[in-house]
N, CA, C and O atoms as a GROMACS GRO file, in nm:
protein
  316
    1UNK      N    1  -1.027  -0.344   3.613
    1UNK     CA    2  -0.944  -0.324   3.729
    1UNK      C    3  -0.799  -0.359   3.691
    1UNK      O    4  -0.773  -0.467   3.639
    2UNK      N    5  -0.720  -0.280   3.714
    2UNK     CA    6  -0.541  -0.300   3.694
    2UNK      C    7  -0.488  -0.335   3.780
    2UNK      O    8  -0.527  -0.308   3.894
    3UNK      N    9  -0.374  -0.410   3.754
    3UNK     CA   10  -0.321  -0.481   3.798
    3UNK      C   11  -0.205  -0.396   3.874
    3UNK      O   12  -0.135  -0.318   3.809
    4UNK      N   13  -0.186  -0.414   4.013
    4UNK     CA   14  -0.048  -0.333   4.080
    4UNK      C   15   0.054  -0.397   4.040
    4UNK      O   16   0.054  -0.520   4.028
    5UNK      N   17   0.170  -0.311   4.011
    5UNK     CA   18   0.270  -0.330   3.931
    5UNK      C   19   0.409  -0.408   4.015
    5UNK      O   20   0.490  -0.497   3.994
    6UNK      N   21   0.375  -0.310   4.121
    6UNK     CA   22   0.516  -0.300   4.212
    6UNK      C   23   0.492  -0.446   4.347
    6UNK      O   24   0.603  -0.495   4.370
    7UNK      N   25   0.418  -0.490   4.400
    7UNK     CA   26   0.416  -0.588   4.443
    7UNK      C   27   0.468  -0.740   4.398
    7UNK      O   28   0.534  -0.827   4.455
    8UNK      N   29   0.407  -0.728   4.273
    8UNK     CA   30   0.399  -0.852   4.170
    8UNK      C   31   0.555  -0.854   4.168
    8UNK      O   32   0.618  -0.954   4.203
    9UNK      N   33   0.595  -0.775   4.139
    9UNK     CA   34   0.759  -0.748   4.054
    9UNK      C   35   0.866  -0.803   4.162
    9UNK      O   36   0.953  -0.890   4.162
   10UNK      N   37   0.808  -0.697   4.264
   10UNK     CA   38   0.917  -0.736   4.387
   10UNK      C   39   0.866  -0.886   4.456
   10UNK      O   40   0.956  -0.918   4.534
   11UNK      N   41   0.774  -0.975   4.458
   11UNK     CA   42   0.771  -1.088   4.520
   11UNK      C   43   0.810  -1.168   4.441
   11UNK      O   44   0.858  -1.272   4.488
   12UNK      N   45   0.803  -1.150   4.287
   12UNK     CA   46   0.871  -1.241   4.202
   12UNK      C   47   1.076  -1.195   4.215
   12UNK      O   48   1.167  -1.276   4.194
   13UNK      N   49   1.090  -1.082   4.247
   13UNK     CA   50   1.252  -1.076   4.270
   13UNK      C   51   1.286  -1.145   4.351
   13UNK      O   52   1.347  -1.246   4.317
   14UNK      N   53   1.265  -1.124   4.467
   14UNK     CA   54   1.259  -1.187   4.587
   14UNK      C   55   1.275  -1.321   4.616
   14UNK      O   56   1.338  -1.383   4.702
   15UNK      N   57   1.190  -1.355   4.511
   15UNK     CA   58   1.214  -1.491   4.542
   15UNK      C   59   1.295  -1.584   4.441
   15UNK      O   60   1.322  -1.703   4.454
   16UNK      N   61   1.330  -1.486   4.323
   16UNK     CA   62   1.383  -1.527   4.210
   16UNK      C   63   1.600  -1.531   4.322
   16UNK      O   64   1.700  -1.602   4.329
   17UNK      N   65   1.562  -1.440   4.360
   17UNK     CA   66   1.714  -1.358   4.465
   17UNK      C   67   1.725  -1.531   4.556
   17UNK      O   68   1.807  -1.618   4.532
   18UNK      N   69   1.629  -1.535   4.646
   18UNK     CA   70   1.652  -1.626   4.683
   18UNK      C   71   1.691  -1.768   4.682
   18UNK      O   72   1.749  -1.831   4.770
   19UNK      N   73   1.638  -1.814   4.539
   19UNK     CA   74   1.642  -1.903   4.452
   19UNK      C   75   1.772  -1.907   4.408
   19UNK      O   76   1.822  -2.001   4.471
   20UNK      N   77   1.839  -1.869   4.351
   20UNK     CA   78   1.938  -1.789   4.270
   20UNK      C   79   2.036  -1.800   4.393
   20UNK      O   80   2.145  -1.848   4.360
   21UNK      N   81   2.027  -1.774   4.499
   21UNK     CA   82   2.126  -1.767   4.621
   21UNK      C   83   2.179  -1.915   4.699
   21UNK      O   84   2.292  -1.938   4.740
   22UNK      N   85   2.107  -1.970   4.702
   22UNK     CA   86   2.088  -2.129   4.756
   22UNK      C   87   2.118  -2.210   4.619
   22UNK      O   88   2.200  -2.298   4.644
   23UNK      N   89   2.087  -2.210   4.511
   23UNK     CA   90   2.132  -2.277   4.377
   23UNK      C   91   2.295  -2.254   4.386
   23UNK      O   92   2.360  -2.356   4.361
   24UNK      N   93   2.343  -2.178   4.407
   24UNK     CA   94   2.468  -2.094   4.405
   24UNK      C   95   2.574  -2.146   4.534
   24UNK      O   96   2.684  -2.198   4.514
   25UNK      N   97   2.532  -2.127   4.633
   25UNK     CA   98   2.568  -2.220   4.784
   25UNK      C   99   2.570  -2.391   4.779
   25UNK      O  100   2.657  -2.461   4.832
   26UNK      N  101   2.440  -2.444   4.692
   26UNK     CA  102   2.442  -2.575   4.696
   26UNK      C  103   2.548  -2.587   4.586
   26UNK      O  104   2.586  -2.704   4.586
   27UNK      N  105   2.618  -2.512   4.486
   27UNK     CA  106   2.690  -2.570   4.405
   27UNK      C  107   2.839  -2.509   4.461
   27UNK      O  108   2.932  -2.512   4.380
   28UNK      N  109   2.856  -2.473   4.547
   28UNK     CA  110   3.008  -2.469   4.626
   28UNK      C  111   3.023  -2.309   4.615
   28UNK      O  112   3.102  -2.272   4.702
   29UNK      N  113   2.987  -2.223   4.555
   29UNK     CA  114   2.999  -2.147   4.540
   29UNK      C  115   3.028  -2.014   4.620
   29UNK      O  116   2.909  -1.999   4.646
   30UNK      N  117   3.089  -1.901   4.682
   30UNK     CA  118   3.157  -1.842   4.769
   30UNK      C  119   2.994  -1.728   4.755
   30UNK      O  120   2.923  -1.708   4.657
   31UNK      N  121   2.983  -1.670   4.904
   31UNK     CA  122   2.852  -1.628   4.931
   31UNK      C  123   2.888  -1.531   4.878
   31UNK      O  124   2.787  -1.498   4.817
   32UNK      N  125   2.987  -1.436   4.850
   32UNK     CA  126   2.977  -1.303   4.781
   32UNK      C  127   2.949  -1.332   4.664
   32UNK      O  128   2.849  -1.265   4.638
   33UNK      N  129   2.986  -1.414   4.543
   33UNK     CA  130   2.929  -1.468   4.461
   33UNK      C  131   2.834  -1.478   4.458
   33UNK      O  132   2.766  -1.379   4.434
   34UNK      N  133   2.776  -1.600   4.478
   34UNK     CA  134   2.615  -1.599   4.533
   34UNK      C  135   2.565  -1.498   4.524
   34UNK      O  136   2.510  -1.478   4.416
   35UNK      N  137   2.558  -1.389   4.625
   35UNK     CA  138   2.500  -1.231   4.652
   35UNK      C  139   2.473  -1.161   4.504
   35UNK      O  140   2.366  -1.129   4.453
   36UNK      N  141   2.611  -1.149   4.450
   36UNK     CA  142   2.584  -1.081   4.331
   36UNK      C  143   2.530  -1.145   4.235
   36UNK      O  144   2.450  -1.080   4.168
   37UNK      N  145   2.559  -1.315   4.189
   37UNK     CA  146   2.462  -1.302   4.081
   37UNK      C  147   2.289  -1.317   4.127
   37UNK      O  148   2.190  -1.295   4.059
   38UNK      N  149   2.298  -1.353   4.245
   38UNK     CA  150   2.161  -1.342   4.289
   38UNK      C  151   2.052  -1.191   4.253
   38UNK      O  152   1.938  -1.188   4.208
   39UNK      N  153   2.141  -1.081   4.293
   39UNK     CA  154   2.119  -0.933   4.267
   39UNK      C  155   2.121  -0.935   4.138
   39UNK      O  156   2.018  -0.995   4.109
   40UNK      N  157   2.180  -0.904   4.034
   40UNK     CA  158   2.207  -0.942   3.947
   40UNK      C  159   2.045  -0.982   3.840
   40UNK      O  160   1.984  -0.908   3.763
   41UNK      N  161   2.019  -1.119   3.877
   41UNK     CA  162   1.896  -1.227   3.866
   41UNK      C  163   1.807  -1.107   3.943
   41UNK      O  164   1.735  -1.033   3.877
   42UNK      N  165   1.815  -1.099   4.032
   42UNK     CA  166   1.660  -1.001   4.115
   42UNK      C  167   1.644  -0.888   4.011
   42UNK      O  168   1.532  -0.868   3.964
   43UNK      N  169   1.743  -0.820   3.975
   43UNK     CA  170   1.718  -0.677   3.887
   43UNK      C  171   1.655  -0.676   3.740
   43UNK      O  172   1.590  -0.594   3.674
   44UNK      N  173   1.717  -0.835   3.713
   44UNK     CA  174   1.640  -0.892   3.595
   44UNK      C  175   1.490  -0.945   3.547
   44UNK      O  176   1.422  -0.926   3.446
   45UNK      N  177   1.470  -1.026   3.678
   45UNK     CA  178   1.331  -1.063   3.676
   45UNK      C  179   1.267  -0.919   3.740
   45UNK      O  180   1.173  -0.876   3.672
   46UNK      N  181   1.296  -0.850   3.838
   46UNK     CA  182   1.198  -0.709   3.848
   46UNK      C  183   1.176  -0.604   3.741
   46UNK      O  184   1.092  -0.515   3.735
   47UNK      N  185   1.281  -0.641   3.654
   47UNK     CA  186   1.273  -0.554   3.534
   47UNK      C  187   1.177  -0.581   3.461
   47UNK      O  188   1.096  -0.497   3.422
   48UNK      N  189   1.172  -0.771   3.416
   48UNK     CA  190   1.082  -0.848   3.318
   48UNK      C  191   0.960  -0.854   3.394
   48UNK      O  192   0.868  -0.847   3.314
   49UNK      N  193   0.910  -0.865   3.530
   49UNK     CA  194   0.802  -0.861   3.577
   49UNK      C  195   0.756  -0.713   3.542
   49UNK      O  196   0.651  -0.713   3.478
   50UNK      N  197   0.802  -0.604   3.564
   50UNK     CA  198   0.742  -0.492   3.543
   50UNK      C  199   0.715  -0.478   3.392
   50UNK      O  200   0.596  -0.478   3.359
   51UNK      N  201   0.771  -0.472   3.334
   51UNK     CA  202   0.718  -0.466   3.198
   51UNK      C  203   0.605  -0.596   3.121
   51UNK      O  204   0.539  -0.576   3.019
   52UNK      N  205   0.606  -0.695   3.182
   52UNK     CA  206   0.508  -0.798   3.194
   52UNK      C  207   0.365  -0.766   3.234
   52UNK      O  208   0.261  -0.799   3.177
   53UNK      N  209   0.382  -0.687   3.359
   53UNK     CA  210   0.258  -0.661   3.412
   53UNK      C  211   0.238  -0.504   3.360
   53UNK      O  212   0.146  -0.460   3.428
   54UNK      N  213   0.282  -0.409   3.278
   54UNK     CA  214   0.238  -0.322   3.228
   54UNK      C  215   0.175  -0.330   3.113
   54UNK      O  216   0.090  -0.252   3.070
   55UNK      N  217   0.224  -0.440   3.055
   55UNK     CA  218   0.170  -0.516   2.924
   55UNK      C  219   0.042  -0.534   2.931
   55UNK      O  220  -0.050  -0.491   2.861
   56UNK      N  221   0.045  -0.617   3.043
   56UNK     CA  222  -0.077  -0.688   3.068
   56UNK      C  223  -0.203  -0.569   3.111
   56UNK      O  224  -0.323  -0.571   3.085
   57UNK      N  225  -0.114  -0.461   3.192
   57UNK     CA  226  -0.202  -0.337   3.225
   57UNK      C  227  -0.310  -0.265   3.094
   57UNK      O  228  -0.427  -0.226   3.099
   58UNK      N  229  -0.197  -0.271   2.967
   58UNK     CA  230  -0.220  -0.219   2.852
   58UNK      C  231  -0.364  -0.256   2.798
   58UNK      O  232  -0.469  -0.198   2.773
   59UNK      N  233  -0.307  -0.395   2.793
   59UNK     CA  234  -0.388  -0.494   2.731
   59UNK      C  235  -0.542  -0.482   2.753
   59UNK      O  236  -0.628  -0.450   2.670
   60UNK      N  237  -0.559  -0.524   2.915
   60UNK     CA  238  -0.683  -0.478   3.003
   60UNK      C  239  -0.765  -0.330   2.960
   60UNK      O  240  -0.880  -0.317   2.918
   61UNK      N  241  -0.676  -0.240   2.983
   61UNK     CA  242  -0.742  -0.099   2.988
   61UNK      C  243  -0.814  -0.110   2.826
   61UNK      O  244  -0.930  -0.103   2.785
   62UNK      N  245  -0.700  -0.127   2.771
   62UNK     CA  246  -0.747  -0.138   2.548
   62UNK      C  247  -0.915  -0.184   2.560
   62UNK      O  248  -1.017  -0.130   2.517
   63UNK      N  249  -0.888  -0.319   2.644
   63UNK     CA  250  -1.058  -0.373   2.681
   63UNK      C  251  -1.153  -0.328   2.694
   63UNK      O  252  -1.248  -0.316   2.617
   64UNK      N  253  -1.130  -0.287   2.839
   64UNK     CA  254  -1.204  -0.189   2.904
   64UNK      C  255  -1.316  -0.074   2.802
   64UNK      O  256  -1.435  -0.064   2.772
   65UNK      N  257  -1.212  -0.018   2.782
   65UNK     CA  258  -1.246   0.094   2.682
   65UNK      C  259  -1.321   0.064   2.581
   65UNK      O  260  -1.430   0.118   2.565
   66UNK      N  261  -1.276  -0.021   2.504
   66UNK     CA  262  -1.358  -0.090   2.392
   66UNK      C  263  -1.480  -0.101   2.403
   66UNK      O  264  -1.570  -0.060   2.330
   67UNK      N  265  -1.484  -0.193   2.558
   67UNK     CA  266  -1.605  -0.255   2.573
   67UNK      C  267  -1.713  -0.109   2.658
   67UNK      O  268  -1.832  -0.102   2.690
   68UNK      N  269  -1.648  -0.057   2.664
   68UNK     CA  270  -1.734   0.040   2.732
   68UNK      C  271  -1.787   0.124   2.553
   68UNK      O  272  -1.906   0.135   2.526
   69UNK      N  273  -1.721   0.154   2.492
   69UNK     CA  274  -1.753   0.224   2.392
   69UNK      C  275  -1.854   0.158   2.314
   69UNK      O  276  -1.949   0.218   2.265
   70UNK      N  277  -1.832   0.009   2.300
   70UNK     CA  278  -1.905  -0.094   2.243
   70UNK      C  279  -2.114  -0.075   2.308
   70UNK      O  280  -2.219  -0.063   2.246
   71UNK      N  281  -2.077  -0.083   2.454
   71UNK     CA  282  -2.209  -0.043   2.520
   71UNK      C  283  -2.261   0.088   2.473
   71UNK      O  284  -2.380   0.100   2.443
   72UNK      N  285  -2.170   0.197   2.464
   72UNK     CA  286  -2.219   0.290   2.449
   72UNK      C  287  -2.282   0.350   2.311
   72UNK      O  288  -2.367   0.437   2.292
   73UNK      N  289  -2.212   0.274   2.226
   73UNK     CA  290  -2.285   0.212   2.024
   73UNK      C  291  -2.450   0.152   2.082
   73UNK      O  292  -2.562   0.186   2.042
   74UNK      N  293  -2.421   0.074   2.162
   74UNK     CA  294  -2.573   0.033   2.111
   74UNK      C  295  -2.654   0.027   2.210
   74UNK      O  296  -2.733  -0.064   2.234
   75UNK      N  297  -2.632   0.150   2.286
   75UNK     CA  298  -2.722   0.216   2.402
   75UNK      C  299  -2.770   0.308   2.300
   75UNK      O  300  -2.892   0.319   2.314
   76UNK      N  301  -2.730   0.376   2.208
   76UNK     CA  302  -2.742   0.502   2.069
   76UNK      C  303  -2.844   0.440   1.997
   76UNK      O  304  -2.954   0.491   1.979
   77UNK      N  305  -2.806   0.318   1.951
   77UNK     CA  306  -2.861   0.239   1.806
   77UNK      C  307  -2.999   0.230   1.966
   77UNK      O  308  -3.030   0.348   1.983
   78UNK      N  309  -3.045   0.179   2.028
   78UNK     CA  310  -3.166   0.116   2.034
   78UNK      C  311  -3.238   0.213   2.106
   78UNK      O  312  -3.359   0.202   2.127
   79UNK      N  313  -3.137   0.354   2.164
   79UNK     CA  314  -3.236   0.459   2.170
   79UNK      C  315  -3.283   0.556   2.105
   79UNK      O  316  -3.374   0.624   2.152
   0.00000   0.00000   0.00000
């Protein structure tokens, strides 16, 4: 089973944005500031989450397959 890509990505932005926004405010910082490097940080971690969890997509399916082919070797051999 694979992993959805686009959820993962955007709740980790989200909250990476948010994070990133309040770090930025608590250090005096002017909210348009804030805003952008917050955006900025969100586009980054949705970028690294997506390619994280496609990885991981990769990884799984490679499995999958294997192991299905693996069953299917010695469903042959013992019939």
């Amino acid at each position: 089973m694979l992993i959805h890509v686009r959820p993962i990505a955007i709740s980790l932005a989200v909250t990476a944005f948010f994070a990133v926004s309040f770090i930025g405010l608590f250090y005096g910082l002017t909210p348009f500031t804030c805003c952008k490097r917050a955006f900025l940080c969100a586009a980054a971690i949705y970028l690294a989450a997506s390619i994280a969890v496609n990885i991981v997509n990769a990884i799984l399916t490679s499995a999958i397959i294997e192991s299905h082919t693996n069953k299917q070797k010695e469903t042959q051999r013992a019939g």
